[in-house]
C-alpha positions in Angstrom: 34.7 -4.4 -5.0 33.6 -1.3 -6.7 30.2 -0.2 -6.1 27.9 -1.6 -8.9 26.2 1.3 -10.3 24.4 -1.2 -12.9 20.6 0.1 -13.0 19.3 -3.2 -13.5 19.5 -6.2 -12.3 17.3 -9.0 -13.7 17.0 -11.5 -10.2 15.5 -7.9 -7.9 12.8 -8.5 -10.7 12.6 -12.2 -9.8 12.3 -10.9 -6.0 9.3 -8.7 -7.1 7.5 -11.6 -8.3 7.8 -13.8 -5.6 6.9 -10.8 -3.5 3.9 -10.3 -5.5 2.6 -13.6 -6.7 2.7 -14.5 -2.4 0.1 -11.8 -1.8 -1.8 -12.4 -4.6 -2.2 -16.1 -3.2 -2.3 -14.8 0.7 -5.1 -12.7 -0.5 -6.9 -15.4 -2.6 -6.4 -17.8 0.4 -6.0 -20.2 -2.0 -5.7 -24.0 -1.0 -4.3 -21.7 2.4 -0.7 -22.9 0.3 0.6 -19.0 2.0 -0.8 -18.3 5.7 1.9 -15.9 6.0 1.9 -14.3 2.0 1.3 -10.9 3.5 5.0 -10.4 4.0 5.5 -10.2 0.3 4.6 -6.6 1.0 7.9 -6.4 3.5 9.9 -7.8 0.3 8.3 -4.9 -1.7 9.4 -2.6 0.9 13.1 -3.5 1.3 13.8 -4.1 -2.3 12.6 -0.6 -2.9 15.0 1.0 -0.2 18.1 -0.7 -2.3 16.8 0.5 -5.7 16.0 3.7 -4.4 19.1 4.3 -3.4 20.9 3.1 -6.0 18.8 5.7 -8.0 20.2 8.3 -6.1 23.8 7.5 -6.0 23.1 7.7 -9.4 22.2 11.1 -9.3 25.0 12.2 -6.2 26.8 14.6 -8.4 23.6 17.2 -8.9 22.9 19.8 -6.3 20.3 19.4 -4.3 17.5 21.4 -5.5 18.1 19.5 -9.2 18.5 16.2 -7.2 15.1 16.6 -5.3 13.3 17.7 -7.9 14.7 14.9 -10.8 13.7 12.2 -7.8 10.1 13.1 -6.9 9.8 13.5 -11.1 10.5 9.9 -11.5 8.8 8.5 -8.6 5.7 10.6 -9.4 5.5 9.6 -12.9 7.0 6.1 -11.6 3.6 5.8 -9.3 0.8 8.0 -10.0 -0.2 7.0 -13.5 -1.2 3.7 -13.2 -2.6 3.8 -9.6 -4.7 6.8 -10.9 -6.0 4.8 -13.4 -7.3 1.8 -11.0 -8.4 4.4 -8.6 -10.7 6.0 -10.9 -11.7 2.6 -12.2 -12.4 1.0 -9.4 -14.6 4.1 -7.9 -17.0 3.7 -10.8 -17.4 0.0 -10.5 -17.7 0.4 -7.1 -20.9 3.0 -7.2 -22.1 0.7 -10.1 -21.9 -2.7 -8.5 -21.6 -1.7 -4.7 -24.4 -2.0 -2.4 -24.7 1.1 -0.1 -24.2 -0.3 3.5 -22.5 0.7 6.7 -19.2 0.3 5.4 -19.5 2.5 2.4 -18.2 5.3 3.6 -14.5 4.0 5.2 -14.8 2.3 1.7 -14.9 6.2 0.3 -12.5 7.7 2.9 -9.7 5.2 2.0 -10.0 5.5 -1.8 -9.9 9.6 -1.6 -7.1 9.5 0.4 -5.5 7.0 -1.6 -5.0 9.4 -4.4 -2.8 11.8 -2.1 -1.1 8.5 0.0 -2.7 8.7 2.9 -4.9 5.7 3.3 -3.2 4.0 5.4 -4.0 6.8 7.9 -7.8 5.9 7.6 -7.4 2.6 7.8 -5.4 2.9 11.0 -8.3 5.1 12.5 -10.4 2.3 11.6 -11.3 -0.7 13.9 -10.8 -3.4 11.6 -7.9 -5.3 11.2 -6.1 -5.9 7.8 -6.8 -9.5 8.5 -11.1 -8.9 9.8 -13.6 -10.5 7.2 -15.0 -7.3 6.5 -11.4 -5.9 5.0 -11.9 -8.3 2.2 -15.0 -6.2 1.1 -12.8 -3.0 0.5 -11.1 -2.7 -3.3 -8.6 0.1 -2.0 -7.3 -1.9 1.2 -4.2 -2.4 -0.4 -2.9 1.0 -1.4 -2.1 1.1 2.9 1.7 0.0 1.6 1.9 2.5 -1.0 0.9 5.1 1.1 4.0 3.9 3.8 6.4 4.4 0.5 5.1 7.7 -0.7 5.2 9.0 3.3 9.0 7.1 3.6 9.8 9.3 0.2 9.5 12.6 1.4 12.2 12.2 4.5 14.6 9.6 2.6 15.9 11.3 -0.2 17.3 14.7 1.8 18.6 11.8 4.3 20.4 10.2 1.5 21.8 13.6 0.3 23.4 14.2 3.9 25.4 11.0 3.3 26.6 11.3 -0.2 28.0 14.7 0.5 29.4 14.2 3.9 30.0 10.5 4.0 33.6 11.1 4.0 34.2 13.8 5.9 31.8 13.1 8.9 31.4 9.7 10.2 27.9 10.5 12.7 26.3 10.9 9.1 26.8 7.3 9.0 24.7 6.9 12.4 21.6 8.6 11.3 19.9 6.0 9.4 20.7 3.0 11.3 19.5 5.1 14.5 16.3 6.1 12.7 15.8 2.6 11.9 16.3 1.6 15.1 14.0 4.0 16.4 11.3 2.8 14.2 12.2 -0.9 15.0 11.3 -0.1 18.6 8.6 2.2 18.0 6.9 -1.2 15.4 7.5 -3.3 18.8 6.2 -1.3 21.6 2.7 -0.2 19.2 2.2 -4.2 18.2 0.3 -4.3 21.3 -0.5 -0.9 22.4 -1.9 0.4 18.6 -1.5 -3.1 16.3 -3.1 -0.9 13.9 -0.8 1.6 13.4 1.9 -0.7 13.8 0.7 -2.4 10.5 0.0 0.6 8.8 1.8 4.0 9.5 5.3 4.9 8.7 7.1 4.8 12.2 6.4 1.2 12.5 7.6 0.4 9.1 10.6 2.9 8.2 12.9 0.4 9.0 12.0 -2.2 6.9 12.6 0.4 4.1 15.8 2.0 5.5 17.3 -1.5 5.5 17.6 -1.6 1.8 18.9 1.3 1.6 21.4 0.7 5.0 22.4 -2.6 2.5 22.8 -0.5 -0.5 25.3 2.1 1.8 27.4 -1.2 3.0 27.6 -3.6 0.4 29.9 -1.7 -1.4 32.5 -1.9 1.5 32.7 -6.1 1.7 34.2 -7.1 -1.5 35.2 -10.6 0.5 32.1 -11.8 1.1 31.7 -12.1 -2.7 32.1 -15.9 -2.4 29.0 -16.1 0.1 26.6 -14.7 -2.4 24.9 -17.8 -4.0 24.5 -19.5 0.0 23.3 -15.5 1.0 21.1 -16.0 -1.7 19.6 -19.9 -0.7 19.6 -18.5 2.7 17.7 -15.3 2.3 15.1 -17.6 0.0 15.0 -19.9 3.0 14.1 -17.0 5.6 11.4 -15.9 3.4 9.8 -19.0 3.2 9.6 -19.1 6.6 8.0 -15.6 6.7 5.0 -16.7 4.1 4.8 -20.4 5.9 4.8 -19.1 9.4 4.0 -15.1 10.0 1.2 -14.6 12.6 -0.5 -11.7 11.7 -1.4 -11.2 15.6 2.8 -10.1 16.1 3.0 -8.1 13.0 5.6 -6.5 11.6 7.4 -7.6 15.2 8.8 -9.6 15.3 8.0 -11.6 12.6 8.3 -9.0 10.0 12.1 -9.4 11.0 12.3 -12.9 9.7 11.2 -11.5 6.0 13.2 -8.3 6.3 16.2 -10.4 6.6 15.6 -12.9 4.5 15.0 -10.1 1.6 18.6 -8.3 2.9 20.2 -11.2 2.2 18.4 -12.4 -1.3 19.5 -9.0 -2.3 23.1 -8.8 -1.0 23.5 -12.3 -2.6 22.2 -11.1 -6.4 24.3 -7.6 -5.8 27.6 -9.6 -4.8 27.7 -12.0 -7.6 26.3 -9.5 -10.2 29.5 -9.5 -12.5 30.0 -13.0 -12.1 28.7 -16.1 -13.4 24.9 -16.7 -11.9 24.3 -19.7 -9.8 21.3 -22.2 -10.3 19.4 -19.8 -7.9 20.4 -16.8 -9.6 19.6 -18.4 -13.3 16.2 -19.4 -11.9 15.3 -15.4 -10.9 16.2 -14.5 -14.1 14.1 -16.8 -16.1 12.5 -14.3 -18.5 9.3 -15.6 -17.3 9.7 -14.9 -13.9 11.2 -11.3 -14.3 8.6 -10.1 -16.8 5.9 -11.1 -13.9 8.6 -9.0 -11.8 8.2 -6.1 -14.2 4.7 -6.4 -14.0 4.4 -6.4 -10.4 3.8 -2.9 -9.2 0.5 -3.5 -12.1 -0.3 -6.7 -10.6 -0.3 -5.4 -7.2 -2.6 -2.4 -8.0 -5.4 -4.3 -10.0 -5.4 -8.2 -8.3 -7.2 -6.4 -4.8 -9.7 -4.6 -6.8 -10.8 -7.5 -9.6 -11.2 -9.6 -6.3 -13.3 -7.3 -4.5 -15.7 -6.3 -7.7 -16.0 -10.4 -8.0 -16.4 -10.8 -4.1 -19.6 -8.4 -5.0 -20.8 -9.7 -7.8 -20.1 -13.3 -9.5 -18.7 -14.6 -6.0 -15.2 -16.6 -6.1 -17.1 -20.2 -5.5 -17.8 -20.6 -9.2 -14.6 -23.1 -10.9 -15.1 -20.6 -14.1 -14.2 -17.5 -11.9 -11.4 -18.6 -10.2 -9.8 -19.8 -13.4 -11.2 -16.0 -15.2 -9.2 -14.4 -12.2 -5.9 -15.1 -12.7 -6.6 -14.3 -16.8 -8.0 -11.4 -16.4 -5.6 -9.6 -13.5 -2.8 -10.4 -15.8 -4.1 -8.8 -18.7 -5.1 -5.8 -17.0 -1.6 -5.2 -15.6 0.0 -6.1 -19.1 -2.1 -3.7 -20.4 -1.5 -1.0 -17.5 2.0 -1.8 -17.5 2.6 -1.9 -21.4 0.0 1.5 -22.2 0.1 3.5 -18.8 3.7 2.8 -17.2 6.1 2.2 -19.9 5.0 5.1 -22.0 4.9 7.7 -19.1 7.9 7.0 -17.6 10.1 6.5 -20.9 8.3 9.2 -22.8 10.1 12.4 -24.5 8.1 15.0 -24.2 9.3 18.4 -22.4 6.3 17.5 -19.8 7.8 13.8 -18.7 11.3 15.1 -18.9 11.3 18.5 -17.1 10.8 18.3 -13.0 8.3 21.0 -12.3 6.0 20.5 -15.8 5.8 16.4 -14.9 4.9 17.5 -11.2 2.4 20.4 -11.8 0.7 18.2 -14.8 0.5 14.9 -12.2 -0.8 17.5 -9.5 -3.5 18.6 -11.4 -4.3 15.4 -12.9 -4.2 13.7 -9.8 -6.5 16.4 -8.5 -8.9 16.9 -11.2 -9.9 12.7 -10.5 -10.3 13.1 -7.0 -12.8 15.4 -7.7 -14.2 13.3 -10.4 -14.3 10.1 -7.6 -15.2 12.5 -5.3 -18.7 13.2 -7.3 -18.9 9.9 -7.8 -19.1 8.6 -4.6 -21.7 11.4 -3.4 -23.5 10.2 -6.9 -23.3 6.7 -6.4 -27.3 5.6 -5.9 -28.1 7.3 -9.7 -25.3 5.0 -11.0 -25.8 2.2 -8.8 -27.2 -1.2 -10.8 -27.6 -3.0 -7.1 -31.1 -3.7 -6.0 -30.2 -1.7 -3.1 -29.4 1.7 -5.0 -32.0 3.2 -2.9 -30.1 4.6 -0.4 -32.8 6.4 1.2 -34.3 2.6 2.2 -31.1 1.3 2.6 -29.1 3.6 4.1 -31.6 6.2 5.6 -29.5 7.9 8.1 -27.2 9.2 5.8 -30.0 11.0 4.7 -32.7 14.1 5.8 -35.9 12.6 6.1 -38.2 12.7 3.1 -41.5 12.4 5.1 -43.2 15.0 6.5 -42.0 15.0 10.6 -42.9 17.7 13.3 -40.7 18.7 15.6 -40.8 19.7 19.6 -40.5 23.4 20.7 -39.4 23.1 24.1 -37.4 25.3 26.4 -36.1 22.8 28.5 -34.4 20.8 25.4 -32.5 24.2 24.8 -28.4 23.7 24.7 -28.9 19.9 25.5 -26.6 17.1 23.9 -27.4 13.1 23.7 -24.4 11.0 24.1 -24.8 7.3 22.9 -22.0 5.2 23.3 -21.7 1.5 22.5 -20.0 -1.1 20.2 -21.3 -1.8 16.1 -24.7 -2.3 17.7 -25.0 1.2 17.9 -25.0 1.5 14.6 -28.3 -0.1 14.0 -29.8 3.2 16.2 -28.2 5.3 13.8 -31.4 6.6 11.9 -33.5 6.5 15.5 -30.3 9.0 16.3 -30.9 11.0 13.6 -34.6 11.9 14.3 -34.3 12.1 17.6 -31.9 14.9 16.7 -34.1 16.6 14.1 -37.4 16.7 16.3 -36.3 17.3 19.7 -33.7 19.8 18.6 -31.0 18.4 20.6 -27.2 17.5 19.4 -26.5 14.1 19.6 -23.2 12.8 19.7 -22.2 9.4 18.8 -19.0 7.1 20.2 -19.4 3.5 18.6 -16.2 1.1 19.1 -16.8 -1.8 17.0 -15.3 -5.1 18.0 -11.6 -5.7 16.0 -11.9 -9.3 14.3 -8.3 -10.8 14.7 -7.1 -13.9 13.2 -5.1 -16.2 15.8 
């Protein structure tokens, strides 16, 4: 077999929506139908090692500067757009509907970082689990993935490079991904219990989910006789994923039970590549209902706005109400149609010497990108003047974050000279925050603060 070089194929896009419609339900936790729906994010990641590499085999015949620079183009105008746009959406509903509590700022960290890919850094500082009651409270929780993808983007495609120039000449170049893989598979199964959090949410833990894909996309091209397995690959790899959004525990996540959905997508996807030019099985015919592969289409949209919408509901109409959670699915649909149909499509098929020229799309994305941060930035410092809580008076609600307004005096004594108070405690400590503060101001001492909260895990 001949290596397919067809861009599209119309069952990945029937894997994207099962990918995305199992979050969107794990998220929900609706009628608990998906324990394990998380894992549609470790589908997201493998598919997108395949068809990122299929991009740049596409592309293996330009040097390398004109090959770099044509990638990060695409994926920049691929990804920013739209996720700038629910970014800066979702920081002025947020300061609008938003109470100002304790969380408020983690909630500000990981939304300004998002806008650069780094949130899933802050979350991993954090103490809370993706899976703690108080991550449900947070509309930019979910950007942790993209910000694995953006992070797996800037080592992948010079790795890539290395292999389609010396693939044939020098066989250790076909080594280094499989043992970078590996590397990350171990590194995903020692942190699981030594740092669960940055198992779940940094690269090293997860580069091998994405390097899969594209270890697939490098092989599959050398196995022309396993054509006739595709349609049971594909029933099989369906089967294993099932399993993965039945069964995952979240407490031995991504190992090993992200291994269960990583292979189960490997195969889905080896099963629609090898039977691409032939005749589609029931399976096949079913992920390529035009129904299902427009939600596909739509998915990257869907992902970005169905967290959000949830969260703004969460803090406003609640998600008890029979109305809401039939407005819900209405209204996350047509905001991704929209975003997909007025932001995507006509940024990343557009003309102009901006979308099509490398360093005019990246500068004009940089400064977009960083224009808004400052814009979300202001907005989060500004967010008791456009508050419509009840609680938009910060200084009542939230005084430590504040100097205090009332008149205070202060002690002038030698002996306090150079001294530091160290508090130290779990969320509790929080509550002594303000106390803290004054304490600070009036004696004239520094006081430094260590508060560990207590991680909520879900068995």
């Amino acid at each position: 077999m001949t290596r397919s070089t067809r861009a599209y194929l119309p069952a990945i896009d029937g894997m994207r929506a099962i990918a995305v419609l199992s979050v969107i339900i794990f998220h929900l936790d609706f009628l608990g139908l998906l324990p394990g729906g998380f894992t549609g994010v470790d589908l997201f990641f493998v598919i997108s090692g395949y068809v990122i590499s299929q991009s740049l085999w596409e592309r293996r015949d330009l040097p390398l500067g004109a090959y770099l620079k044509d990638f990060y183009r695409r994926r920049l105008l691929r990804i920013m757009p739209a996720l700038l746009a629910v970014l800066s959406v979702s920081f002025m509903l947020s300061a609008m509907f938003t109470p100002q509590f304790w969380l408020s700022e983690l909630i500000d960290r990981t939304g300004l970082a998002a806008f650069f890919g780094l949130s899933n850094f802050v979350l991993a500082w954090n103490t809370d689990t993706y899976f703690s009651p108080t991550a449900e409270l947070n509309p930019y929780l979910h950007t942790w993935s993209l910000g694995v993808e953006e992070q797996f983007y800037l080592i992948f495609p010079a790795l890539f490079f290395i292999w389609l120039r010396y693939r044939q000449r020098v066989a250790i170049v076909w080594a280094m991904l499989p043992l970078m893989a590996a590397a990350s598979l171990i590194v995903g199964a020692y942190q699981v219990n030594a740092a669960p959090l940055s198992a779940f949410y940094l690269l090293p833990g997860r580069f091998w989910e994405l390097a899969s894909g594209a270890l697939l996309f490098q092989l599959i091209g050398t196995a022309p006789r396993f054509n006739r397995w595709a349609p049971a690959m594909l029933a099989a790899g369906l089967g294993l994923i099932f399993v993965g959004l039945l069964l995952a525990n979240p407490g031995r996540f991504p190992f090993p039970w992200a291994l269960v959905s990583v292979a189960g997508a490997l195969l889905m996807l080896a099963g629609i590549v090898l039977q691409a030019d032939q005749p589609p099985g029931a399976l096949q015919r079913l992920l390529q209902n035009r129904v299902v592969t427009y939600l596909g289409r739509l998915s990257y949209s869907l992902y970005l706005w169905h967290w959000p919408v949830a969260v703004f509901l969460r803090w406003t109409t609640g998600l008890e109400l029979l109305a809401v959670q039939l407005l819900y699915p209405v209204l996350v649909l047509a905001l991704a149609a929209a975003s997909y149909h007025w932001i995507e499509m006509p940024i990343r098929t557009g003309r102009s010497v901006v979308q099509r020229q490398a360093w005019p799309a990246i500068a004009s994305v940089a400064g977009v990108t960083g224009l808004l941060w400052l814009g979300a930035q202001w907005v989060s410092t500004n967010a008791p003047a456009l508050s419509l809580s009840q609680t938009r008076d910060s200084y009542t609600w939230y005084a430590y974050k504040h100097y205090p307004q009332e008149d205070f005096e202060t002690l002038d004594d030698p002996r306090l000279q150079g001294r530091q108070l160290f508090v130290m405690g779990d969320s509790h400590t929080a509550a002594y925050r303000t106390l803290l503060k004054l304490i600070s101001l009036k004696l004239g001492v520094t006081v430094v603060e260590y508060e560990q909260g207590v991680a909520l895990w879900q068995a």
